[in-house]
N, C-alpha and C positions, 0 to 999 in steps of 0.2 A: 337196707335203705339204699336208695340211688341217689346218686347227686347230677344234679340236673345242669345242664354244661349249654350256655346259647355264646355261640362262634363269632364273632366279630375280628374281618381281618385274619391276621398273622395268632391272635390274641382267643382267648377263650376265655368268657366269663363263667368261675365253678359257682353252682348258689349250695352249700353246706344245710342240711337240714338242719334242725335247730333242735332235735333230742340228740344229734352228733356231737353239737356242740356244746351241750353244757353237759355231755359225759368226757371229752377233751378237757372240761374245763377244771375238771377234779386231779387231773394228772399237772395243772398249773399250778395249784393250789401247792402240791407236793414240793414242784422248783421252787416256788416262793419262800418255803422253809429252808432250803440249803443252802450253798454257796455256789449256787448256778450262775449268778449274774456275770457278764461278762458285757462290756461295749466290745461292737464290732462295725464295721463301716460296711459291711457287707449289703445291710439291708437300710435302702434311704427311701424318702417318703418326699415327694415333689407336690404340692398345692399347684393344679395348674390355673392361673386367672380366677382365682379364689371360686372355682368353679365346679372342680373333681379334685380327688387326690389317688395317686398312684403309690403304695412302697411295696417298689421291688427289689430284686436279689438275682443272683445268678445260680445255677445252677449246672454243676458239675454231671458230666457224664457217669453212667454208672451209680449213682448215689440214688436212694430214694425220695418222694416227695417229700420237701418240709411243709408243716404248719406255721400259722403265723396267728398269735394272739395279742391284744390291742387293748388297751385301757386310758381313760382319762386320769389323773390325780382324782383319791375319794369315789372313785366308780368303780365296780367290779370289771373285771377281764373279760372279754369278747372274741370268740375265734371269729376269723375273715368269712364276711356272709357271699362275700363275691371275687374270687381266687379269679388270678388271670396266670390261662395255661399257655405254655410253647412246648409243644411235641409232645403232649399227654403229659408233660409236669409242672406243677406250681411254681412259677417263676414272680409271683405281687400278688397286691391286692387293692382293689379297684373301692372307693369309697364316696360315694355321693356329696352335694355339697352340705347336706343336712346333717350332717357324719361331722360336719370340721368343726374344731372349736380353734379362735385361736385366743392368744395369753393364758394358753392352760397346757400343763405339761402333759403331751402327750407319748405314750410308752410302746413299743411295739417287741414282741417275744418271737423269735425262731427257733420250732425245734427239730431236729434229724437226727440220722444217724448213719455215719461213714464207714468206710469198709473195717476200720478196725473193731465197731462197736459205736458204743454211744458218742453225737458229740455232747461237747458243754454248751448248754444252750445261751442264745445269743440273745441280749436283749441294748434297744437301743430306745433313749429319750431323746425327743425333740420338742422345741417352741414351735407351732406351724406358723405363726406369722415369720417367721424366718425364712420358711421354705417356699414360697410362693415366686412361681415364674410365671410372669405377666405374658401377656399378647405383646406380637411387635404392634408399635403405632401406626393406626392409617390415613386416610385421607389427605396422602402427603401434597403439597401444594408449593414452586417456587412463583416468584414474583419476580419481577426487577423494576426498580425503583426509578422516580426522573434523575437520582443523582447515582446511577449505574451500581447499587446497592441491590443485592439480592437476597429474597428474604424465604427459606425454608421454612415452612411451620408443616403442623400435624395434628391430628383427633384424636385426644380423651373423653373418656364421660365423665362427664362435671362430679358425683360423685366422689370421684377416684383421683382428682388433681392434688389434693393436698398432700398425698404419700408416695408420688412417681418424683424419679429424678431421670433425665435423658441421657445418652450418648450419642452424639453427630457424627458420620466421619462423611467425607469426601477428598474427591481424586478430580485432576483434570485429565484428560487423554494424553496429555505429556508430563503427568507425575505417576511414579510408581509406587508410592506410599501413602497409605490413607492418613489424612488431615484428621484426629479427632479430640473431639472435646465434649466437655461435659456440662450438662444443666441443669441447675436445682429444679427449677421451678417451674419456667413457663415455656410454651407449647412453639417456640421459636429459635430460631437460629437465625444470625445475620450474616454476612458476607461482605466486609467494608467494599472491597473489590474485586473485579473481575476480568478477564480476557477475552475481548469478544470473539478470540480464532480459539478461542479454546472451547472444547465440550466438558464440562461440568458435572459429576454423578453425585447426590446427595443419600446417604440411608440413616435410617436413627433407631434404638432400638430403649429401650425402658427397666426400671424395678424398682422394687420398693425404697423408699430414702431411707435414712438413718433415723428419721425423726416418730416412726412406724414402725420398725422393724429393723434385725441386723442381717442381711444376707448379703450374698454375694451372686446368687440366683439372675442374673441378665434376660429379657427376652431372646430369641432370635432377630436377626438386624431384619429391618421392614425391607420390603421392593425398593426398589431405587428410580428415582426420577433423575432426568438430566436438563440440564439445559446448556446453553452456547450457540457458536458459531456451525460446529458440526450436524448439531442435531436440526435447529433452526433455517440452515441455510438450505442443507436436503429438504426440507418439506417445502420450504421457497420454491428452490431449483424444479422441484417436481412439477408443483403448481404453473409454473412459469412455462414449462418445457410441455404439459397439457393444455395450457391455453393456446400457447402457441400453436399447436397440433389442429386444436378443434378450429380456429382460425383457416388455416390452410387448408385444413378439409374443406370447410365452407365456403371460402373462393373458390374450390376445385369444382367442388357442386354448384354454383352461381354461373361458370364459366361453360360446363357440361347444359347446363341448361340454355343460356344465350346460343351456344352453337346448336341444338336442337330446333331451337326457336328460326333462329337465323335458317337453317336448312331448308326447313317448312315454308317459310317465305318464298324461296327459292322454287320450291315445288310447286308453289302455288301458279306462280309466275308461265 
């Protein structure tokens, strides 16, 4: 039997035929009987934006391919139907979002064998609502207010607001430490005050709250928007220093044409 390998990237997705894998799976059956278990932090499983799940592992030079087999609580064991390769070896396993359950324990098995002989195979349980790393937030927006209040907010989808909590930070061009803070709930940040010579950078980044789930899983911090003096005054300045230009030109052109004009007259003469 072949196993059929389609390349994405750095990444390779393996797809395991499925007479492969329920002959693998009788060699489970056997760990399941001993005192194989062992937790190991080696192999972690990331939810991303409750969208796909990845768990991967590293892979030591020298060592052969591990497998990797997967069960829910009360389900039989599943070997990985879609392996992700780096340099011809299985380094995860790539699992759709149809694949996730979450509040249900789920279990994942690795097994190899190192240069001395067999290892002890590794098995590791997880909550997946735990493991879920959200998207940074987008559509970020500052304001400033008639009473020099400036207001950051950002886009969730409505669905999804009752189990985000936020992180704000911000800098001005003359602070060296990001300002941050944290938000339960709503899609805003305020700014009692401000410095109008100063340029302002705001980013926010998201995950699940406590009230959903327990992680510690963070987004990446969003793009950053700015505002102030610096950023505002330059597109002024700019503005300003174009007008002015196209002004001058068009007197220069007004003035070329009277003297043409005037010449003609002259000639006519």
């Amino acid at each position: 039997f072949r196993n059929a390998c389609v390349k994405m990237a750095w990444k390779c997705i393996l797809r395991t035929p499925t007479f492969l894998k329920q002959i693998n799976l009788l060699w489970l059956i056997v760990f399941n009987s001993g005192e194989a278990h062992t937790q190991s932090n080696d192999v972690d499983c990331i939810v991303y934006n409750e969208e796909f799940m990845e768990c991967t592992w590293i892979h030591s030079e020298g060592k052969p391919n591990y497998t990797l087999y997967h069960w829910y609580s009360s389900q039989p064991a599943k070997e990985c139907g879609n392996y992700i390769q780096q340099n011809g070896y299985n380094v995860g396993c790539n699992f759709s979002k149809s694949e996730i359950i979450q509040f249900r324990e789920f279990s994942v098995y690795r097994n190899g064998s190192s240069d001395s002989g067999n290892e002890l195979p590794l098995t590791r349980n997880f909550q997946l609502q735990d493991q879920v790393k959200l998207n940074p937030p987008e559509n970020l927006t500052l304001n400033m207010t008639d009473r020099n209040e400036l207001i950051f907010s950002w886009g969730v989808a409505e669905k999804s607001l009752k189990c985000r909590m936020y992180e704000v930070r911000y800098r001005s061009d003359k602070d060296k430490n990001w300002q941050v803070h944290t938000i339960n709930s709503q899609r805003k940040y305020y700014l009692a005050s401000t410095d109008p010579k100063k340029l302002y950078t705001f980013e926010v980044r998201s995950k699940i709250n406590e009230y959903c789930a327990t992680t510690v899983l963070w987004s990446e911090w969003s793009s950053s928007v700015q505002w102030g003096e610096n950023y505002t005054g330059i597109a002024q300045r700019n503005f300003h220093a174009l007008l002015l230009f196209s002004i001058v030109t068009l007197l220069g052109l007004l003035i070329i044409v009277v003297f043409q004009l005037t010449g003609k007259r002259e000639t006519t003469k």
